[in-house]
Backbone atoms as SQL, in Angstrom:
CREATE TABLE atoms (id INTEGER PRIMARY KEY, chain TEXT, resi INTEGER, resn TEXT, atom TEXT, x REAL, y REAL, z REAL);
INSERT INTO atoms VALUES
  (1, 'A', 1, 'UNK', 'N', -17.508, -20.551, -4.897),
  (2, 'A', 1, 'UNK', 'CA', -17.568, -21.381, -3.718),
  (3, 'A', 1, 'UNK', 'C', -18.793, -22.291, -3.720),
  (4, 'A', 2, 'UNK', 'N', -19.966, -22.028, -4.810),
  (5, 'A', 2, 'UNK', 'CA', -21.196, -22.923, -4.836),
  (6, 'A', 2, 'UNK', 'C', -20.530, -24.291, -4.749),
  (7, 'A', 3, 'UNK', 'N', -19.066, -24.709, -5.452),
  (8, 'A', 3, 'UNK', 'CA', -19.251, -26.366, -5.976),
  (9, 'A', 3, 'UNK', 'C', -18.653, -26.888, -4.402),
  (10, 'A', 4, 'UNK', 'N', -18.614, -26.006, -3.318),
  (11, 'A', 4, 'UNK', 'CA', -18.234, -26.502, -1.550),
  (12, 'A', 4, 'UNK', 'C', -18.941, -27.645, -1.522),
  (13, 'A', 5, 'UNK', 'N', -20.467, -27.592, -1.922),
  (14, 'A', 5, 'UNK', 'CA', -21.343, -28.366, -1.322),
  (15, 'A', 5, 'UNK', 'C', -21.638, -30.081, -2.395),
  (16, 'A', 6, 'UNK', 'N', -20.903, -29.928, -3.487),
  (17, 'A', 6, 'UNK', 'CA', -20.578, -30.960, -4.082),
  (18, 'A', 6, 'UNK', 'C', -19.754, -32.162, -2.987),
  (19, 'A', 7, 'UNK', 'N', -19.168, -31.565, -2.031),
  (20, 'A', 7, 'UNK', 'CA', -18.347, -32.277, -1.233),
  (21, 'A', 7, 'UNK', 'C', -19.349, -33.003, -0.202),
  (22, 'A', 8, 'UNK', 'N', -20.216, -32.990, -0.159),
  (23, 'A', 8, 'UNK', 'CA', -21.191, -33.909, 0.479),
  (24, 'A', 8, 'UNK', 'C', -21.581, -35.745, -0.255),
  (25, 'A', 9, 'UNK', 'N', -21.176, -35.621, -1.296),
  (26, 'A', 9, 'UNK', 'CA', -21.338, -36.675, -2.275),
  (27, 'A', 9, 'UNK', 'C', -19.540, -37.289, -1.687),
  (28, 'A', 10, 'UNK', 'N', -19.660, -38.685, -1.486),
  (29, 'A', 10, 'UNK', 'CA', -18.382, -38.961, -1.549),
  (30, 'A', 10, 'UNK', 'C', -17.838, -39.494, -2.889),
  (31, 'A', 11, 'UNK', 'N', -18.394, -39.561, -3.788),
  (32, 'A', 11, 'UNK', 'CA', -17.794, -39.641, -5.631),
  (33, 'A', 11, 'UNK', 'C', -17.145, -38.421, -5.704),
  (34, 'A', 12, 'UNK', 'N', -17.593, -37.185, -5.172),
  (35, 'A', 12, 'UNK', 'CA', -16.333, -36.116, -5.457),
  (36, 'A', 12, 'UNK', 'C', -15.671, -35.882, -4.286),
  (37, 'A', 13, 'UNK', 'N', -15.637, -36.378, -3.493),
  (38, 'A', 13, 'UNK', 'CA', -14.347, -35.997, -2.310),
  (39, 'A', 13, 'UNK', 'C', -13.480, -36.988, -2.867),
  (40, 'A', 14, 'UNK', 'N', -13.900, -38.224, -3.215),
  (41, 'A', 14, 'UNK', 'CA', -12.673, -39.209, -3.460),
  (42, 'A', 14, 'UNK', 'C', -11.870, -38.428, -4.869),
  (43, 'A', 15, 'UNK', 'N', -12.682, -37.583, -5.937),
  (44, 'A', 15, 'UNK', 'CA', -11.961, -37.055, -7.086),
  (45, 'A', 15, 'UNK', 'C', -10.833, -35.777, -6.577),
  (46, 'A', 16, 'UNK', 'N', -11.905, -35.166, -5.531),
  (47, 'A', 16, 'UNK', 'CA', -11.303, -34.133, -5.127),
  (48, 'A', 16, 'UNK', 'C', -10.747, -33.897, -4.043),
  (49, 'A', 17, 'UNK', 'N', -9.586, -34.888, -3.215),
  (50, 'A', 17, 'UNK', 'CA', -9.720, -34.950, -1.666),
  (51, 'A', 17, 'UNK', 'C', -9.075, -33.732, -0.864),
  (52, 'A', 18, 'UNK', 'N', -8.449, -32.944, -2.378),
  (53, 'A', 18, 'UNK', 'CA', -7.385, -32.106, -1.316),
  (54, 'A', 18, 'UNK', 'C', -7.788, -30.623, -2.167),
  (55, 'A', 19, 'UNK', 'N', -7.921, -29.583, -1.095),
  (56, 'A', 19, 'UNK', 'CA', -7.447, -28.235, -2.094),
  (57, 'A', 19, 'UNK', 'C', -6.596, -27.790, -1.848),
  (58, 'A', 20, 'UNK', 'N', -6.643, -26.543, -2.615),
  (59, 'A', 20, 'UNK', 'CA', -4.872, -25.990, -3.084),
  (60, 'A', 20, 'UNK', 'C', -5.333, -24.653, -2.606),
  (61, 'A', 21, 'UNK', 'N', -4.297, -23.943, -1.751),
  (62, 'A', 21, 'UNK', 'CA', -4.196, -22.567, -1.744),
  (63, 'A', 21, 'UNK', 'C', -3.191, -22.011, -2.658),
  (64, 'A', 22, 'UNK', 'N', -2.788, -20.789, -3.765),
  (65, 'A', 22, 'UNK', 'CA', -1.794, -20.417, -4.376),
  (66, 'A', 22, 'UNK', 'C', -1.710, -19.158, -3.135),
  (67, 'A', 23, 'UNK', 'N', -0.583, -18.484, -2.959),
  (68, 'A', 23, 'UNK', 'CA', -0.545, -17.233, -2.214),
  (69, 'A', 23, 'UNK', 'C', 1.715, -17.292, -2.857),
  (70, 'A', 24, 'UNK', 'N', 1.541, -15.523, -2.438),
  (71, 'A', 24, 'UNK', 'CA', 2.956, -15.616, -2.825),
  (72, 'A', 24, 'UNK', 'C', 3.891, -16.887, -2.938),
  (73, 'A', 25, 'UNK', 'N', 3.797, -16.917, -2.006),
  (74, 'A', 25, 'UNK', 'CA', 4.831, -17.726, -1.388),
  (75, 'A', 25, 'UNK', 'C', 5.207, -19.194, -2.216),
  (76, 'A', 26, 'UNK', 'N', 4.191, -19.527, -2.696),
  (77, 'A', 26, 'UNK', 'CA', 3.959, -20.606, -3.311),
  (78, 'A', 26, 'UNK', 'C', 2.152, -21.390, -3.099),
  (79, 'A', 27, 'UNK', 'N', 2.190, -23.048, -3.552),
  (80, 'A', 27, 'UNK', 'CA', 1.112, -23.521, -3.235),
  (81, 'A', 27, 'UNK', 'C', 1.004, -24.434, -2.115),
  (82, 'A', 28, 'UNK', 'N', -0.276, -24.381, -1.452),
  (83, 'A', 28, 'UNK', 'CA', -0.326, -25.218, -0.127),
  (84, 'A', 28, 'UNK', 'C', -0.958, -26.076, -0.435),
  (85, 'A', 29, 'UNK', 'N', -0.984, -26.997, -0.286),
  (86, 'A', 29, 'UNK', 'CA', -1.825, -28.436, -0.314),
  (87, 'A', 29, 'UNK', 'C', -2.766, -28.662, 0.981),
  (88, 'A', 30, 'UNK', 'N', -3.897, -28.565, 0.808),
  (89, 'A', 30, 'UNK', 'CA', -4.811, -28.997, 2.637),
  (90, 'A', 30, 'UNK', 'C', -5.514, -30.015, 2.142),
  (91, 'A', 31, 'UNK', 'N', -5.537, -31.164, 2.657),
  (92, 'A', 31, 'UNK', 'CA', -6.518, -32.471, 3.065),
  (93, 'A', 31, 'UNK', 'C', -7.855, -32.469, 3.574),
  (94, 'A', 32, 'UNK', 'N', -8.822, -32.117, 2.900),
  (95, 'A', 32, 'UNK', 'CA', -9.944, -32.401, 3.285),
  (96, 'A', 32, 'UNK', 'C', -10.319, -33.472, 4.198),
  (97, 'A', 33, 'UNK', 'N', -10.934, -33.195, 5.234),
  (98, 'A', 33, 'UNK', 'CA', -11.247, -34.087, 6.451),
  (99, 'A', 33, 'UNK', 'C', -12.116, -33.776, 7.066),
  (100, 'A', 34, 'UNK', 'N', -13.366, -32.690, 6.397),
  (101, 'A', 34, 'UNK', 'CA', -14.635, -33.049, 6.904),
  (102, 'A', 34, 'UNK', 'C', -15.921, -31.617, 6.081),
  (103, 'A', 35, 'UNK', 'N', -16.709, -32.230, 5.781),
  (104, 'A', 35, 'UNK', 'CA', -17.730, -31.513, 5.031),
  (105, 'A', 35, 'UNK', 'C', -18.811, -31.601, 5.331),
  (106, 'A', 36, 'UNK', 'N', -19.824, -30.174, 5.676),
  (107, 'A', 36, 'UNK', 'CA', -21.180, -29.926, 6.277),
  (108, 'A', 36, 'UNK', 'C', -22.007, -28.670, 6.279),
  (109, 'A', 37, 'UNK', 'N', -22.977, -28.695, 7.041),
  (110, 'A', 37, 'UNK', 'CA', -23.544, -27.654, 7.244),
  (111, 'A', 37, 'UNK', 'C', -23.525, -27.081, 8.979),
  (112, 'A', 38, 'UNK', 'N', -23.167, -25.912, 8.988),
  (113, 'A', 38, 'UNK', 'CA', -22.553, -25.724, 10.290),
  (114, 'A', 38, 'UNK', 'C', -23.333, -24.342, 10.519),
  (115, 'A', 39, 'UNK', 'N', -24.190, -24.562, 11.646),
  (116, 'A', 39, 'UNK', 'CA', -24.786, -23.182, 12.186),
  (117, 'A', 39, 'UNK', 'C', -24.369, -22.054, 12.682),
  (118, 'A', 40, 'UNK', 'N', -24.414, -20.767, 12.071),
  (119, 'A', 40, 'UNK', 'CA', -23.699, -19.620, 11.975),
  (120, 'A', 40, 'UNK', 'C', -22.916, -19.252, 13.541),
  (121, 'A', 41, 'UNK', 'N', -24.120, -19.540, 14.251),
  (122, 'A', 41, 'UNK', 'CA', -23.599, -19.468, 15.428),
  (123, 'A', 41, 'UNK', 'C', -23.224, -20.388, 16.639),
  (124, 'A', 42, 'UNK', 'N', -22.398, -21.245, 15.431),
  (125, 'A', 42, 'UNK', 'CA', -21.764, -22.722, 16.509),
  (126, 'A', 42, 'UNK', 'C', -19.839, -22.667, 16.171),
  (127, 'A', 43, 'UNK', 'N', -19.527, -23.549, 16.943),
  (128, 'A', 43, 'UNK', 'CA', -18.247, -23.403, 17.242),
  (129, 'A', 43, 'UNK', 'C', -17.181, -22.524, 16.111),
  (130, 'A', 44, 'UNK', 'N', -17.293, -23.410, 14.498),
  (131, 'A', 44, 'UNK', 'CA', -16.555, -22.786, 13.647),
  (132, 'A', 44, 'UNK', 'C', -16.899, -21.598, 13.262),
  (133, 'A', 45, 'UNK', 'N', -17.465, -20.901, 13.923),
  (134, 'A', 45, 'UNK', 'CA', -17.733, -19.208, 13.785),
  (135, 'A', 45, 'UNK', 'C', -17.086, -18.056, 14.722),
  (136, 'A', 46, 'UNK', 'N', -16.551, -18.830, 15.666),
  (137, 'A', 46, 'UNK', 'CA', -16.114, -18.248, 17.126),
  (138, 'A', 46, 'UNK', 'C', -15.062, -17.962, 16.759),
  (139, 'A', 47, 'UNK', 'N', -14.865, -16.804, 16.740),
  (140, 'A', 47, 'UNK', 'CA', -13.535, -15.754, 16.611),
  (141, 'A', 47, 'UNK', 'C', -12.293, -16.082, 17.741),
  (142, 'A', 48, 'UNK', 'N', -12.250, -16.515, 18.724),
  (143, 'A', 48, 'UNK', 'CA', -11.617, -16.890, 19.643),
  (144, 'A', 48, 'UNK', 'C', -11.430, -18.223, 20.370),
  (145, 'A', 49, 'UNK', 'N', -10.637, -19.233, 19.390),
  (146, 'A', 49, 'UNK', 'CA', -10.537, -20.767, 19.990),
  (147, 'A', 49, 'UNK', 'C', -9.520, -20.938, 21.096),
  (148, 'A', 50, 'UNK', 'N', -8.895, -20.139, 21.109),
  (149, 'A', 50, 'UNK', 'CA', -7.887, -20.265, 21.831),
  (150, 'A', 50, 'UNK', 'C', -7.758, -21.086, 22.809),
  (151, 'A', 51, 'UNK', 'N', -7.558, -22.987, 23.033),
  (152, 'A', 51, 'UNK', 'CA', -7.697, -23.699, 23.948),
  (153, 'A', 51, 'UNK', 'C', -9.049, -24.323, 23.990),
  (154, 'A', 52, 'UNK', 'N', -9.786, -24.032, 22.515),
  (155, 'A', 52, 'UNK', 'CA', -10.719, -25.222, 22.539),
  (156, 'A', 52, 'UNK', 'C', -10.431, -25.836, 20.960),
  (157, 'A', 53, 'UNK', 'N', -9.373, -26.094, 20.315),
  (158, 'A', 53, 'UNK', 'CA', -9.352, -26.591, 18.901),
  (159, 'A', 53, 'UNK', 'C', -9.547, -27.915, 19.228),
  (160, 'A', 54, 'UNK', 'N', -9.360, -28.390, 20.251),
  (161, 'A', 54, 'UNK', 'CA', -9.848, -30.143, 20.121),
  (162, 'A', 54, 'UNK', 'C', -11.294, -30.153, 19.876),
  (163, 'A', 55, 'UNK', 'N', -12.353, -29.163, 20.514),
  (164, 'A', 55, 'UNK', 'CA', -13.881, -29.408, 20.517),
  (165, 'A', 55, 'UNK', 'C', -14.046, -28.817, 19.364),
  (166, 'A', 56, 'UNK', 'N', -13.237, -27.610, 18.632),
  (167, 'A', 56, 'UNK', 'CA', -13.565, -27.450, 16.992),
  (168, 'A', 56, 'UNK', 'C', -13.189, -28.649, 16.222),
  (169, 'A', 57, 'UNK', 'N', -12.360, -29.380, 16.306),
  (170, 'A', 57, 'UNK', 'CA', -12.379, -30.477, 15.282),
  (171, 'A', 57, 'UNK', 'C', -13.225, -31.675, 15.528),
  (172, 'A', 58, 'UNK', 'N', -13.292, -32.027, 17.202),
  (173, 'A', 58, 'UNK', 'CA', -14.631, -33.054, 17.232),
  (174, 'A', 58, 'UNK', 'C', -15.999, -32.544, 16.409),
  (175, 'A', 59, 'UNK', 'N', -16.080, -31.057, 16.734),
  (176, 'A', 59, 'UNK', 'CA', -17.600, -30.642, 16.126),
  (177, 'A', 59, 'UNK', 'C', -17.161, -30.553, 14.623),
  (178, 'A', 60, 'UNK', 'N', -16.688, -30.852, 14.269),
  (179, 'A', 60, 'UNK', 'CA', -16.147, -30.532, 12.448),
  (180, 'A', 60, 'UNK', 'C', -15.950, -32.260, 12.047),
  (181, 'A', 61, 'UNK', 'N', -15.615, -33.336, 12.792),
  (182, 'A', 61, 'UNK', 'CA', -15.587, -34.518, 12.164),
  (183, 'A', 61, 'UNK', 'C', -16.668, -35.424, 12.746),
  (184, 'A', 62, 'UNK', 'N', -17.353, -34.750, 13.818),
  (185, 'A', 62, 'UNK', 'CA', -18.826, -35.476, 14.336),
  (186, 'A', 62, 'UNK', 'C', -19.404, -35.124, 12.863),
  (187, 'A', 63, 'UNK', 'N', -19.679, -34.161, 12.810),
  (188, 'A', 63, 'UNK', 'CA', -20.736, -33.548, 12.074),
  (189, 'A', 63, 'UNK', 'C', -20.105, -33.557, 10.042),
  (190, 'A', 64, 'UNK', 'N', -19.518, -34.033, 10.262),
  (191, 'A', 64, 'UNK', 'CA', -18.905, -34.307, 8.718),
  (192, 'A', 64, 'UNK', 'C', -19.887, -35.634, 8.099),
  (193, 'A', 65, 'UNK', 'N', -20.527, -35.118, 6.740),
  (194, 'A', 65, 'UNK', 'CA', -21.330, -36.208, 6.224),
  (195, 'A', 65, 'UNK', 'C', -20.253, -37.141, 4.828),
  (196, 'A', 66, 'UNK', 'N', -18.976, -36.839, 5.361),
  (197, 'A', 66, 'UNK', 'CA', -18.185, -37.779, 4.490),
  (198, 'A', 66, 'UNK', 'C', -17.474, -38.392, 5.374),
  (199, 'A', 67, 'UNK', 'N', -16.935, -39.231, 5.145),
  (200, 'A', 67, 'UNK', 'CA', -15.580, -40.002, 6.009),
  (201, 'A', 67, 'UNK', 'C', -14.378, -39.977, 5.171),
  (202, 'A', 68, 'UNK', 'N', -13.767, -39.170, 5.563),
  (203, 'A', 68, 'UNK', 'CA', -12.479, -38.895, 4.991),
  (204, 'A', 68, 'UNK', 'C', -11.398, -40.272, 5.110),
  (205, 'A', 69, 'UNK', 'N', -11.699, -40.331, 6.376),
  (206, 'A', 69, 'UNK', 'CA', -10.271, -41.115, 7.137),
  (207, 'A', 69, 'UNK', 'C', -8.857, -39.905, 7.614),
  (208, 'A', 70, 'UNK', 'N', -9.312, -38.471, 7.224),
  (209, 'A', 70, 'UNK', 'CA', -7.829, -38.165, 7.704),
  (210, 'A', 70, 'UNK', 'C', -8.209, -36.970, 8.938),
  (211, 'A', 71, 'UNK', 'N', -7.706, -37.711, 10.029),
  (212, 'A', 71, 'UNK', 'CA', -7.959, -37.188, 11.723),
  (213, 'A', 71, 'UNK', 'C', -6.643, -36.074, 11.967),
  (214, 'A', 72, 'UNK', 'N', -7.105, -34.662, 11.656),
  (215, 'A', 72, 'UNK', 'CA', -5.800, -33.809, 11.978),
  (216, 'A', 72, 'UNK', 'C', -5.712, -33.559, 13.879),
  (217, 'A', 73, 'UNK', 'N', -4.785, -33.013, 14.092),
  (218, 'A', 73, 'UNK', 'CA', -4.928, -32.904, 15.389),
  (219, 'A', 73, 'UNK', 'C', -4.810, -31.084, 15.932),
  (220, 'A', 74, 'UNK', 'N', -4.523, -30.534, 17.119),
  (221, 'A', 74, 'UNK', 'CA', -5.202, -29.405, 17.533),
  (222, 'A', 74, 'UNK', 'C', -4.222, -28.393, 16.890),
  (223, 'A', 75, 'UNK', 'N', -2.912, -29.024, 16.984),
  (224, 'A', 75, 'UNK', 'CA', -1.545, -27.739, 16.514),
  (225, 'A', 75, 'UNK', 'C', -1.879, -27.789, 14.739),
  (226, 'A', 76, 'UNK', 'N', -2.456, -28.420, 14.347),
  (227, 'A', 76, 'UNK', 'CA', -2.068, -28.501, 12.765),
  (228, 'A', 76, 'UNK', 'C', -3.244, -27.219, 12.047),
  (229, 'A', 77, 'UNK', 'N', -2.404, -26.442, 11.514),
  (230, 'A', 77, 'UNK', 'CA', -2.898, -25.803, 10.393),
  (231, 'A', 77, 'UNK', 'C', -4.047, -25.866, 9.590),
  (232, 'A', 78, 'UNK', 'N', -5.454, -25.558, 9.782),
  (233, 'A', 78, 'UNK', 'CA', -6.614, -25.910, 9.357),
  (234, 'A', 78, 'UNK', 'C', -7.040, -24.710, 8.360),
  (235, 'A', 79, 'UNK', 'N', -7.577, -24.620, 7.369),
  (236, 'A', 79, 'UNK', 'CA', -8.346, -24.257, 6.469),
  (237, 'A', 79, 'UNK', 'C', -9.666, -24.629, 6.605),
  (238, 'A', 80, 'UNK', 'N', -10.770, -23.324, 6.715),
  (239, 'A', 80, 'UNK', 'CA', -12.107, -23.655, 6.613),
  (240, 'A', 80, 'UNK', 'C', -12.691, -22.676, 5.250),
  (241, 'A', 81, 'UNK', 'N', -13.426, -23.066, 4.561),
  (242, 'A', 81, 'UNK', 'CA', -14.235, -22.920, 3.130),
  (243, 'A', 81, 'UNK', 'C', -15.462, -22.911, 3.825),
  (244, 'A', 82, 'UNK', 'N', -16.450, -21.098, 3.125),
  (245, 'A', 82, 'UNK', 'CA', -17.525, -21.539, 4.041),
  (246, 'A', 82, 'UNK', 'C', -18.537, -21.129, 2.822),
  (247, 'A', 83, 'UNK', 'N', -19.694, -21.307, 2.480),
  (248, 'A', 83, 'UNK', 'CA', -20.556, -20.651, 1.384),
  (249, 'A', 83, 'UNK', 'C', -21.967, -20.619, 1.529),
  (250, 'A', 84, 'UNK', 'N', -22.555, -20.368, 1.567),
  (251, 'A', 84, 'UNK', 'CA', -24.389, -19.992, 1.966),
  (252, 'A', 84, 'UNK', 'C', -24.817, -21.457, 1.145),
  (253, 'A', 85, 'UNK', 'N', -26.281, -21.703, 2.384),
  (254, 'A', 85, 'UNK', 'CA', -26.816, -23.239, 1.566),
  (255, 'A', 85, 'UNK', 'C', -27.739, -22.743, 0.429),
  (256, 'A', 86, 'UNK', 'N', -28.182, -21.602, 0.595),
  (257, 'A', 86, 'UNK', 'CA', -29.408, -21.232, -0.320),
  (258, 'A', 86, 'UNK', 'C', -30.915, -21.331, 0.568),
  (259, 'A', 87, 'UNK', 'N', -30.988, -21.612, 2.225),
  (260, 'A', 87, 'UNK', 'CA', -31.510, -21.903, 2.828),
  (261, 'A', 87, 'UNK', 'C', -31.673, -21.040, 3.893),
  (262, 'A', 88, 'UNK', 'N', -31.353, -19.780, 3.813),
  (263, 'A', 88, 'UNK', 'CA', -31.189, -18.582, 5.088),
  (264, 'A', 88, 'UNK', 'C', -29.828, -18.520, 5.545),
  (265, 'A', 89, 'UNK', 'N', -29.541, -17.803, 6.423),
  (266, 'A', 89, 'UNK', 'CA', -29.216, -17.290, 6.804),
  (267, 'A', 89, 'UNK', 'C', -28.168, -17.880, 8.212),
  (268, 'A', 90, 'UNK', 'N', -28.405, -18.836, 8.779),
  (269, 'A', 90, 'UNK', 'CA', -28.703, -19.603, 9.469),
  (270, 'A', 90, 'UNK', 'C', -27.574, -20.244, 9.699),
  (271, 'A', 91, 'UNK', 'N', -27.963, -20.865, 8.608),
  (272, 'A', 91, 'UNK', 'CA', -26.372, -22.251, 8.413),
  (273, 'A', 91, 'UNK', 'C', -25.371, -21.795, 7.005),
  (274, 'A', 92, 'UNK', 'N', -24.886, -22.415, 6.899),
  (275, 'A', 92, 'UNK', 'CA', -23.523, -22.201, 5.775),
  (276, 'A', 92, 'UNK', 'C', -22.987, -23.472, 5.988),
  (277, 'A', 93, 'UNK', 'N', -22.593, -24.004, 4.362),
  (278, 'A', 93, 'UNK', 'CA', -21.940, -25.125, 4.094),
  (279, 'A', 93, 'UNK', 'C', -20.383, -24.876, 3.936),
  (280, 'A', 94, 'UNK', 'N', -19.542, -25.516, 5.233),
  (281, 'A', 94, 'UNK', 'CA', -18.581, -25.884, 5.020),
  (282, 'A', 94, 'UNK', 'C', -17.376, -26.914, 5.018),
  (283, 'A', 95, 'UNK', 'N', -16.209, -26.623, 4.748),
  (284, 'A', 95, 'UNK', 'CA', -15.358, -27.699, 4.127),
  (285, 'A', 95, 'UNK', 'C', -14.314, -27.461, 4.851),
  (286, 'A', 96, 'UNK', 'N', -13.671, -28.468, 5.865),
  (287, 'A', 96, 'UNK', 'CA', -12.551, -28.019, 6.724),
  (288, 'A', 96, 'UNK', 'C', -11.210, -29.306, 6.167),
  (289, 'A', 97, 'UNK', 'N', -10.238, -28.573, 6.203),
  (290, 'A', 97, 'UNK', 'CA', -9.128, -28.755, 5.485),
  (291, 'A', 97, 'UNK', 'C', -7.924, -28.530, 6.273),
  (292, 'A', 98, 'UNK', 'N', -7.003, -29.632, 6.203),
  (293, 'A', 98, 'UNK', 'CA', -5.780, -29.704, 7.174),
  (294, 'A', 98, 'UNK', 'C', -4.089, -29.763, 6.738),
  (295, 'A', 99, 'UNK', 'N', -3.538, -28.627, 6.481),
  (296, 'A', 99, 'UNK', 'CA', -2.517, -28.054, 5.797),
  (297, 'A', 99, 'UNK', 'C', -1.857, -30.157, 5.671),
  (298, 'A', 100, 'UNK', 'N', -1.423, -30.265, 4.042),
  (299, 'A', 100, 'UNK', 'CA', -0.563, -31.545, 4.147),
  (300, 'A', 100, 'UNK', 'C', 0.693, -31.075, 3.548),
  (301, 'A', 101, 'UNK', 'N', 1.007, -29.855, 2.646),
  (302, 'A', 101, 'UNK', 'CA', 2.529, -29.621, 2.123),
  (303, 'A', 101, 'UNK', 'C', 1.995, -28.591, 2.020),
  (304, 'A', 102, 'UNK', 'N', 3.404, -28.182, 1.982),
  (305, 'A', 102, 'UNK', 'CA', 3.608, -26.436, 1.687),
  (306, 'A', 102, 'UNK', 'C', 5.007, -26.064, 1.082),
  (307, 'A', 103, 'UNK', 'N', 4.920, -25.061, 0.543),
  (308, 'A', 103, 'UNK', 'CA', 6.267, -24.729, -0.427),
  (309, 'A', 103, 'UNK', 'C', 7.600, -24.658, 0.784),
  (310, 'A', 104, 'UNK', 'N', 8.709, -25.331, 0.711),
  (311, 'A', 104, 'UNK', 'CA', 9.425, -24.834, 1.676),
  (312, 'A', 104, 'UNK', 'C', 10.136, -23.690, 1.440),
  (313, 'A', 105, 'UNK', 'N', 10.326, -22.856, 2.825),
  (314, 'A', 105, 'UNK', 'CA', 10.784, -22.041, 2.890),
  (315, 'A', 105, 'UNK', 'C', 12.435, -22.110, 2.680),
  (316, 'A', 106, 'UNK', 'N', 12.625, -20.675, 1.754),
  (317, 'A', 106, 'UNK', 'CA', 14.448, -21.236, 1.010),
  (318, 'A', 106, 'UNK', 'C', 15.586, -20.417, 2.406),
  (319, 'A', 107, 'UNK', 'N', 16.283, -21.232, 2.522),
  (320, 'A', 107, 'UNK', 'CA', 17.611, -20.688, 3.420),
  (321, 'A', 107, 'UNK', 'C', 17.616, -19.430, 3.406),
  (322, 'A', 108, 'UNK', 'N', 17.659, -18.481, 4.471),
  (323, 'A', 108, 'UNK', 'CA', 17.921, -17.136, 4.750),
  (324, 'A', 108, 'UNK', 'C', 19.806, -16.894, 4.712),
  (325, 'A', 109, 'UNK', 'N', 20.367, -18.007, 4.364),
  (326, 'A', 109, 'UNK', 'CA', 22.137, -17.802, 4.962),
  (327, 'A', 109, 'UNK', 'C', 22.192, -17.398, 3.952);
């Protein structure tokens, strides 16, 4: 998870804009749309959003030191990547990511 913080450079978000989850099922594709350093004990740490995902993604694309261009909204499927700065304890560098494909699911008939 060290190369998270490569994503602060926009020469590798433009190489690298999207990651991949593999899991059974198949692979997911998520869109990177915002990369930082986020204090342990600020919004994207809160175990319970329930009815605030609009103020988690303002605080995730305020605070993003890339410009993606891609604005997900509150229902969509987010992926967060989180990894220590090397700096305490404190903060953690992460990478928030917004489901764009996914394997479809095959007919149950």
């Amino acid at each position: 998870f060290g190369i998270l913080s490569q994503y602060g450079d926009p020469d590798f978000f433009r190489s690298h804009p999207s990651v991949y989850l593999a899991l059974d099922g198949g692979v997911y594709r998520y869109d990177v749309f915002s990369a930082r350093e986020a204090d342990t004990m600020g919004i994207v740490y809160e175990k319970n959003l329930e009815g605030r995902e609009d103020a988690l993604l303002q605080d995730c694309l305020e605070g993003s030191v890339i410009d993606t261009g891609v604005t997900p909204q509150a229902a969509d499927p987010i992926l967060t990547l989180s990894t220590c700065t090397g700096t305490g304890y404190a903060r953690r560098w992460t990478v928030h990511a917004v489901l764009a494909d996914s394997p479809e699911t095959p007919d149950a008939g």
